[in-house]
N, C-alpha and C positions, 0 to 999 in steps of 0.2 A: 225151189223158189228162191232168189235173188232179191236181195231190197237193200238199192242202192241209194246213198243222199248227192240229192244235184244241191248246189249250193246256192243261194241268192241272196241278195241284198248284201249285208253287214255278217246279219246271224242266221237268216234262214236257214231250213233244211226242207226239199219237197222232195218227198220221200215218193222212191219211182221202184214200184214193184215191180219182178217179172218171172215169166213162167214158160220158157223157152223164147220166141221170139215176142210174146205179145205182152204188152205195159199196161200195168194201172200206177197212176201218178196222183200223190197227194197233195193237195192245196198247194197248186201250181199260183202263186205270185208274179213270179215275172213266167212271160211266153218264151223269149229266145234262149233261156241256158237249157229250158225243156227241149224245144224243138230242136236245136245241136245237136243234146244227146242222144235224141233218138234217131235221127240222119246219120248219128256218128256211128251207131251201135248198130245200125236198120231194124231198128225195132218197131212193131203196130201197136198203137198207141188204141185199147179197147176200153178205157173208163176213167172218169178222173173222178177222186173223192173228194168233197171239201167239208170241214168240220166247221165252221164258221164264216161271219161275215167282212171280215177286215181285209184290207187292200191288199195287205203281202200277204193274205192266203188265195184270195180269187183273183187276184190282177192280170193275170196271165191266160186266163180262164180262156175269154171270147177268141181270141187270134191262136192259141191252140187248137179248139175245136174249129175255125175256121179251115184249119190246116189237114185236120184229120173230124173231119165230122158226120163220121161213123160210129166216133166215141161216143160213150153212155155219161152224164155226168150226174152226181148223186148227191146229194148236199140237204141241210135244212131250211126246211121253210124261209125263214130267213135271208136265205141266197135263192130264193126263186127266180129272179130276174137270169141269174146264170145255168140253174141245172133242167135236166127235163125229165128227174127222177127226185121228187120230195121223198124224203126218209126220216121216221121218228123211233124215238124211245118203242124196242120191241119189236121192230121191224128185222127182216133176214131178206138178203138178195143173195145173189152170187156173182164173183168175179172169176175168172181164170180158172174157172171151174170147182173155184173154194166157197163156203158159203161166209156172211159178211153181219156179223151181228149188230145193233146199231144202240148206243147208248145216248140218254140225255146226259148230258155234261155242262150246266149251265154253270151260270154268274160270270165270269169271262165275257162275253155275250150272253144275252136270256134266249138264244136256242142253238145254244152249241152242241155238237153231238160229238160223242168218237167210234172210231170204226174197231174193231174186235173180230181178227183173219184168223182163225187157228190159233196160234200161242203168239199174235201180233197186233199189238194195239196201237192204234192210231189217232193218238190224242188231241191233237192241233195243240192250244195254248193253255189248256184245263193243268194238264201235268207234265212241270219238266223234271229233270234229274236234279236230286237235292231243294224245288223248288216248286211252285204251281205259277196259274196266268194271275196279273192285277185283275182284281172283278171291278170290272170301271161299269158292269152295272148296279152297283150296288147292294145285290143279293148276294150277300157272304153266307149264310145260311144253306144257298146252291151251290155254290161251289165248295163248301164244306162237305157238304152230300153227295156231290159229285167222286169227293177222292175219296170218301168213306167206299163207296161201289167200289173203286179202282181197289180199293187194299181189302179188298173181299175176294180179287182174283187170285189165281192161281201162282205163285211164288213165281216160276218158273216162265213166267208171260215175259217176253220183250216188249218194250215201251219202246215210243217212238213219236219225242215230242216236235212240234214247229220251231225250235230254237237251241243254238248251242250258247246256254246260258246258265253250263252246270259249274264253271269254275269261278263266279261270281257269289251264286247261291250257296257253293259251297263253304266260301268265305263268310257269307254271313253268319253260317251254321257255326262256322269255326268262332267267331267273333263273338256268337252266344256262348256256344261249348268249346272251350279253346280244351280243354281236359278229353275232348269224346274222340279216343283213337281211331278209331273207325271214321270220323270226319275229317280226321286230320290225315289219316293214309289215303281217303281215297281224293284230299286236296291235292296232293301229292301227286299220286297216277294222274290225275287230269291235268295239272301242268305240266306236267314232262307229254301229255300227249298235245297239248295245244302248243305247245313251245315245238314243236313237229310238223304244224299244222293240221291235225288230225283228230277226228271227230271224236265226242266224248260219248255217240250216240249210236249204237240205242242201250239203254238200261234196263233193267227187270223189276217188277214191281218185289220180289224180294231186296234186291238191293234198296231199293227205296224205302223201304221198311225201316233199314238200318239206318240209313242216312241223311231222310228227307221230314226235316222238322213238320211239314205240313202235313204230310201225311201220320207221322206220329200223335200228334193233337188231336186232345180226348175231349173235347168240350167245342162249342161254337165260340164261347165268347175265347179259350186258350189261341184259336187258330186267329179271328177278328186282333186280337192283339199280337201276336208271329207277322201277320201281312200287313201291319201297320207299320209291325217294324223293318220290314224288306222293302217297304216300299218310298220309308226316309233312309236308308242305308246307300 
């Protein structure tokens, strides 16, 4: 299996699985750098996953399945207007012949979900590298909970968030811990890869252990004061 990042907008990543010739594509935003690559590549486009409701993850959504609307599309509640498969907390489908575990993931949105392929998690804007999503719902509480699940996985799990927004986060990290070596080398590796053009994604939930102030935070109100302060930073 193959999982490629199509790039969009600014910071996007819609992460385009594959499994010989046939695609599952995540929280496709925009439609034409999708439908390019798969023209480009002649690939059949069999499911698209969306973890949330915001524009640059389903924007792209309608005029892809337009294109190929064979595909299956899987998404929460939330996004009903787009998919014609609702999935929650607890739920298992299958893609590409893999089975597709489905977590709730709120505060980000209040019914964000992520997808969990094998040792590949599909987080949309809940967790990024060095970093997690603003909860512009105002349930910090959820999204505390949410990375708590995430660092209950398996060390070894690849992550794979909606955004390359790890050498930013990491900065912050740094700016709290300027002393924490490990934040400050892996500042390092990520600008020599972005000074390259090149993706700082995907990450492993071990790494992130080491690195990622939010997911380190042992308390609700430690984490509520971290995203107050990433958020004036």
């Amino acid at each position: 299996m193959i999982i490629h990042p199509i790039k969009a907008f600014s910071d996007n990543y819609i992460w385009c699985i594959q499994k010989e010739t046939e695609v599952v594509v995540v929280d496709p935003g925009q439609a034409g750098v999708v439908l390019d690559y798969l023209e480009e590549k002649q690939l059949r486009l069999t499911a698209i996953l969306l973890t949330h409701m915001h524009e640059d993850h389903i924007g792209g959504v309608r005029e892809i399945v337009a294109s190929h609307p064979e595909s299956v599309v899987y998404g929460p509640e939330e996004t009903k207007n787009f998919v014609n498969r609702i999935v929650k907390e607890g739920d298992t489908f299958h893609v590409l012949g893999q089975p597709v575990q489905v977590y709730a993931s709120g505060g980000h949105t209040h019914g964000h979900i992520s997808f969990l392929m094998g040792q590949h998690l599909f987080c949309g804007d809940t967790l990024f590298s060095a970093g997690c999503g603003r909860v512009f719902t105002g349930d910090y509480e959820a999204q505390f909970e949410s990375l708590q699940t995430f660092k209950r996985l398996d060390d070894a799990i690849h992550v794979y968030p909606g955004h390359e927004y790890t050498e930013t986060n990491l900065r912050f990290a740094s700016n709290i811990y300027p002393e924490n070596e490990k934040i400050y080398n892996s500042l390092k590796e990520v600008q020599e890869l972005r000074a390259k053009g090149l993706p700082t994604l995907p990450t492993t939930i071990g790494k992130e252990k080491a690195i990622n102030l939010f997911l380190q935070a042992e308390t609700l109100e430690d984490f509520i004061e971290l995203r107050n302060a990433r958020d004036q930073f």
